[in-house]
C-alpha positions in Angstrom: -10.9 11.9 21.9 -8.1 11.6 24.4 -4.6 12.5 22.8 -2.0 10.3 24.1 1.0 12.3 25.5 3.2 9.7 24.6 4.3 7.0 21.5 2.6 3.8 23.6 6.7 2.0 23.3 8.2 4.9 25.6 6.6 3.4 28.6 7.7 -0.3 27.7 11.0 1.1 27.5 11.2 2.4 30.5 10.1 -1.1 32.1 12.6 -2.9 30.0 9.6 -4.5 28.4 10.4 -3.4 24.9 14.0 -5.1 25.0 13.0 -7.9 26.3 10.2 -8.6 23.3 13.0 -7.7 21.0 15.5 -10.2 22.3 12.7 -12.6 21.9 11.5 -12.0 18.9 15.3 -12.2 17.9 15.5 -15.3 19.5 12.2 -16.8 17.2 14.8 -16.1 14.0 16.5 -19.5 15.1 13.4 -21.4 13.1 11.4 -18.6 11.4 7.8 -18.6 11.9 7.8 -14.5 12.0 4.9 -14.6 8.9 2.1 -17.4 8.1 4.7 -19.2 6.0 5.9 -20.6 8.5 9.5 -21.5 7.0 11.0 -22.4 9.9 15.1 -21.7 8.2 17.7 -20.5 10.2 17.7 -16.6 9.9 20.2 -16.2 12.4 22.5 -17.9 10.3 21.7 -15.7 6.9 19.0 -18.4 5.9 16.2 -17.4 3.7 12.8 -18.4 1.6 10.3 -17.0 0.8 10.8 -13.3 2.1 14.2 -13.4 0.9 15.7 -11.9 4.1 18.0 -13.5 5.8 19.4 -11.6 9.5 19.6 -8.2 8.7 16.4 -6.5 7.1 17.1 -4.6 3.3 15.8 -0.9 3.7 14.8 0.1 0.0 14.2 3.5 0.6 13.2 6.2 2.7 11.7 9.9 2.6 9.1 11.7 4.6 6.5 10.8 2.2 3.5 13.4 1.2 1.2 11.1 -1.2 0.1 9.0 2.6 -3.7 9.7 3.4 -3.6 13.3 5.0 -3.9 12.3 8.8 -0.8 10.6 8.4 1.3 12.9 6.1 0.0 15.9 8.1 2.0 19.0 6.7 6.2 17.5 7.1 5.4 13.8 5.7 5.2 10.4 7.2 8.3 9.2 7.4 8.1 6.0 5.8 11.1 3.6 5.1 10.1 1.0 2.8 11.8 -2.9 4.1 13.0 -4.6 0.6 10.7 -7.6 0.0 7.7 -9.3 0.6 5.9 -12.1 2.2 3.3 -12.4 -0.4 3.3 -12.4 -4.2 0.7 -10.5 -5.1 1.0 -10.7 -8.8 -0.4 -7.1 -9.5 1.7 -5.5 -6.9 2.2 -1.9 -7.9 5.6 -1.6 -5.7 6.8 -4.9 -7.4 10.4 -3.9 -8.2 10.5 -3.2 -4.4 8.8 -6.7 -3.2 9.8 -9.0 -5.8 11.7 -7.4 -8.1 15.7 -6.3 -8.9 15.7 -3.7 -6.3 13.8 -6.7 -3.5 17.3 -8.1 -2.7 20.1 -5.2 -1.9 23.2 -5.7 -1.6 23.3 -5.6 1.8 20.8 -5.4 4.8 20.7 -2.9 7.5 21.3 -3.1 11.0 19.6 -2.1 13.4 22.1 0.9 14.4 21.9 1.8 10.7 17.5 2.0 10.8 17.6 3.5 13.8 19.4 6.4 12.4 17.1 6.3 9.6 14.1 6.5 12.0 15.9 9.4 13.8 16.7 11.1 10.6 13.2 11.4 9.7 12.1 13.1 13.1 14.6 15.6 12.4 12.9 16.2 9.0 9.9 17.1 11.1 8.0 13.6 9.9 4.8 13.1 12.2 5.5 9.3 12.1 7.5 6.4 11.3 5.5 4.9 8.8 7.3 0.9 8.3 6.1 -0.5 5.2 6.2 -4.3 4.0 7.8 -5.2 7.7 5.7 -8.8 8.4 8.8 -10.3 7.7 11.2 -8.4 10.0 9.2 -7.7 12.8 12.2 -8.6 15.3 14.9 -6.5 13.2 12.0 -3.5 13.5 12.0 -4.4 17.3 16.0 -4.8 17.4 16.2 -0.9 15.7 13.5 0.6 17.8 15.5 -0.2 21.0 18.0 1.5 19.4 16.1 4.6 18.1 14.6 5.1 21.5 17.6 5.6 23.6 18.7 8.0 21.0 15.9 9.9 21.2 13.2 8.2 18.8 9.4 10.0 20.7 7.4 9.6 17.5 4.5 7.3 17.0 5.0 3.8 14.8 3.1 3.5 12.2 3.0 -0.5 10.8 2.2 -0.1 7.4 1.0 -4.5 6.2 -0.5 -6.3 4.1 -2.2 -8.3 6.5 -1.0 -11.0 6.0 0.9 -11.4 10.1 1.1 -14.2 12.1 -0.6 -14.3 15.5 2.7 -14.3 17.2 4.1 -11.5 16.0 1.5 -8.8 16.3 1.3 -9.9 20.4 4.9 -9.0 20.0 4.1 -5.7 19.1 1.4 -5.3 21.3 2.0 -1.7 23.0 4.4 -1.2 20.8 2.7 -0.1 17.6 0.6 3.2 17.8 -1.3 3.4 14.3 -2.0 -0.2 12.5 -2.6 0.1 8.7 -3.2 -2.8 7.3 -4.4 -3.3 3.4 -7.3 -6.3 3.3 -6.5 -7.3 -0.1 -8.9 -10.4 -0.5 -11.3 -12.4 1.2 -11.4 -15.1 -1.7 -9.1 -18.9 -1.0 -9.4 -19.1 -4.7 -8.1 -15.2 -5.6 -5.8 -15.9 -2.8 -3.4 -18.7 -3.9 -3.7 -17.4 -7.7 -3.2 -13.7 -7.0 -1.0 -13.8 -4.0 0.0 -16.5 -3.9 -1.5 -17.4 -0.4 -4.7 -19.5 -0.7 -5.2 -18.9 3.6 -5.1 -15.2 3.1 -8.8 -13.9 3.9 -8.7 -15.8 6.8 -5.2 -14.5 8.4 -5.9 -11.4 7.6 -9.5 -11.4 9.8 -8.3 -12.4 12.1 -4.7 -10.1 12.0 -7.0 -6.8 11.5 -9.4 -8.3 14.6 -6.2 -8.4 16.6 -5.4 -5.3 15.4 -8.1 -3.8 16.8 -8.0 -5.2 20.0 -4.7 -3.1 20.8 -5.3 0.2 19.9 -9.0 1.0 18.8 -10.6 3.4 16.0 -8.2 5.5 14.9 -7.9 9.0 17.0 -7.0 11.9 15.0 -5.5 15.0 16.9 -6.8 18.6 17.1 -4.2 19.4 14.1 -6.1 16.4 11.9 -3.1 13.9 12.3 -3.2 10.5 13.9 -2.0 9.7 17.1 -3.1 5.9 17.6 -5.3 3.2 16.0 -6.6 1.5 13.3 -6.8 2.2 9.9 -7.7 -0.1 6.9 -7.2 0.1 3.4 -8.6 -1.5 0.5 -7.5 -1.4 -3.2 -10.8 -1.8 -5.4 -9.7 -4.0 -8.1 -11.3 -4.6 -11.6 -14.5 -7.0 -11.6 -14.1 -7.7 -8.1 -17.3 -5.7 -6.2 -17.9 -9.1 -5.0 -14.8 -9.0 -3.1 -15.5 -5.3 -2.2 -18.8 -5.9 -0.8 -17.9 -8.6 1.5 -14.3 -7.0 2.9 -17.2 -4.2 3.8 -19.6 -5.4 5.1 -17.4 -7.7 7.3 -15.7 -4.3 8.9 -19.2 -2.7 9.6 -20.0 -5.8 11.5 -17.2 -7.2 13.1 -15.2 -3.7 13.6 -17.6 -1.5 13.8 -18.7 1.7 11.6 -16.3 3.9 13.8 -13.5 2.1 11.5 -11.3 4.5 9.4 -11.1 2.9 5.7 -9.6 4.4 3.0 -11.0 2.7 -0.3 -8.5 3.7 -2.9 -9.3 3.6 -6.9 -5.7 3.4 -8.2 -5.2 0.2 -9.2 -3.5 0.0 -12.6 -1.9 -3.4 -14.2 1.6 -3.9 -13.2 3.8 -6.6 -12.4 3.2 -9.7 -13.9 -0.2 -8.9 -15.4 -0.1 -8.5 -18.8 1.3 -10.6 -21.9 -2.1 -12.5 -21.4 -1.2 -14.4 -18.0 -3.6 -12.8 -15.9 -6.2 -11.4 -18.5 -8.9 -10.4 -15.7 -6.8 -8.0 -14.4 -5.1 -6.5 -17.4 -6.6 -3.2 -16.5 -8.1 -0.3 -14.7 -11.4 0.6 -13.3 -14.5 1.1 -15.5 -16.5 4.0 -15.0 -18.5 3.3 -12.2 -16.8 0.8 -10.1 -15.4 3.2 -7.5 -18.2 5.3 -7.1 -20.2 1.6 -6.2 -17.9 0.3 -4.0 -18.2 4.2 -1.9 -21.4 3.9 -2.0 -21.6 0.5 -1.0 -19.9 1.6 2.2 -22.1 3.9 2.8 -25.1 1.5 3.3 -23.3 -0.9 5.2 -22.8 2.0 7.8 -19.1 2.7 8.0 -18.7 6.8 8.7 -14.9 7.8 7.9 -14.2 7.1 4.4 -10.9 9.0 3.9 -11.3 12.0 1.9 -8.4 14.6 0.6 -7.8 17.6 1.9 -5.2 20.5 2.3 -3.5 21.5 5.0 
C-alpha cells in the first residue's frame, strides 16, 4: 500500500483549512451539540451536562503507551493522552474512575497551549502517534490544541481513539484531519443500549459514525516497519452471554465494510464499575471457556481477514 508522506492535517494547515474548522467548531460550543446528546448548554461560558466538560477539556493522563495493539504501539508507544470524562455511561466501563469516576472531573482543564505541549512532548518521546482517547466530547478543544501543536512542530499522525458514539457533525469536522479512526462498536442492541450505556440510540449512531469513518480514510495501511499510517480500525470487547451481539456487530462489518476491515476482538472484559452488588447480575463476570474462541471463529466465517494478533517487535 501507498505510505503517506505526510499526517493528512499538515496540508489543511497550510491552506488555513484546519484553523478555520477549529474556529468553527469553537464557535458550535455556544449551544453544544458536539455528541448525540445533543445538550445544547453554553460551553463557552463553563456550562456543562452530561460530559461534564465545560470550555477547557480535563487531560487525565498521558504516557506513550505500550499495551495499544502493536501497529499502533510500534516499538516507542502511542502516545496516548486520555480526555477526563465521557459521553456515555457504560456501566461496565473498565476506565470508569477516568469517565465517570473521582478522577472524571480535575480540578482544572487544559488549554489548548497546555495539550499541545503534551502532544509535542510525546513526539519527542519517540511516540509513533497521538493516540486521543474519550475525545467525542471535545472535538473543538482537540481542534483548538492541534493548531497549536502544528506550528510548533506537531508531524505525527492522529489517532482518534472513540467509542462510537460521534455526532455527524463533528466527524465532517475532522474530515482530513484524523489519520487512523479507532472506534470500539460496543452494541448493536436499543435495549442493551439505554440499560448498559445509557444511550438507547447507540447501535444506530455508531453505524453510521464507523460508515463515516470509513468514507475518510479506508482500511487501515500498515507501513513496511508494521505500524499504521492511516485508516480504520475497529474494536470490539466480547462481553459475557452476548455472542448474539457479537455475531451481528460481525457480520454487519464483513458486509457493509468490507473483509479488508482491521478488527481487533478483545477477550478482557472483567466486571468493573457499577456491576456487582447484584445491580447488573448478567454481567457480574468474565468469559466462560469458549466464548472468545467462538466469537474468532465466527469472524472467520463471515470473511473478515485481519484479526489483530500479538506480536514482538
Amino acid at each position: 500500500m501507498t505510505e503517506p508522506s505526510w499526517p493528512s492535517y499538515l496540508a489543511l494547515h497550510e491552506s488555513g483549512e484546519l484553523v478555520r474548522r477549529a474556529e468553527e467548531a469553537l464557535e458550535s460550543l455556544a449551544s453544544c451539540a458536539i455528541c448525540p446528546r445533543n445538550c445544547g448548554v453554553n460551553r463557552l461560558e463553563d456550562r456543562a451536562q452530561v460530559c461534564n466538560t465545560g470550555r477547557l477539556a480535563r487531560v487525565s493522563s498521558y504516557f506513550p503507551h505500550l499495551g495499544e495493539e502493536d501497529c499502533l504501539r510500534g516499538w516507542k508507544g502511542s502516545g496516548t493522552i486520555f480526555i477526563a470524562s465521557c459521553n456515555l455511561r457504560c456501566v461496565f466501563c473498565q476506565n470508569f474512575d477516568i469517565s465517570q469516576g473521582v478522577r472524571a472531573a480535575p480540578a482544572r482543564g487544559s488549554g489548548p497551549r497546555e495539550i499541545a505541549a503534551l502532544m509535542l512532548e510525546l513526539q519527542r518521546l519517540g511516540c509513533h502517534n497521538i493516540n486521543l482517547v474519550t475525545p467525542e466530547h471535545v472535538v473543538p478543544q482537540v481542534l483548538e490544541a492541534l493548531v497549536e501543536a502544528v506550528e510548533r512542530g506537531l508531524t505525527i499522525p492522529v489517532v482518534y481513539n472513540t467509542s462510537a458514539y460521534d455526532a455527524p457533525e463533528s466527524l465532517e469536522l475532522l474530515d482530513g484531519i484524523v489519520d487512523i479512526y479507532m472506534p470500539d462498536f460496543k452494541l448493536r442492541s436499543a435495549e442493551r443500549g439505554k440499560r448498559w450505556l445509557k444511550a438507547g440510540d447507540y447501535g444506530e449512531v455508531a453505524r453510521n459514525a464507523i460508515l463515516a469513518m470509513q468514507r475518510q480514510v479506508g482500511p487501515l495501511q500498515i507501513d513496511s516497519a508494521g505500524v499504521a499510517r492511516r485508516g480504520l480500525l475497529i474494536r470490539h470487547l466480547v462481553m459475557p452471554g452476548c455472542f448474539d451481539e457479537t455475531r451481528e456487530i460481525l457480520g454487519w462489518i464483513a458486509t457493509e465494510l468490507g473483509p479488508d476491515t482491521y478488527v481487533n476482538l478483545m477477550d478482557q472484559y472483567r466486571p468493573a464499575g457499577k456491576v456487582g452488588g447484584g445491580r447488573y447480575p448478567e454481567l457480574d463476570r468474565t468469559l466462560r471457556p469458549g466464548e472468545f474462541a467462538r466469537a474468532r471463529s465466527f469472524a472467520r466465517e463471515v470473511g473478515l481477514e485481519r484479526l489483530d494478533a500479538r506480536r514482538s517487535f
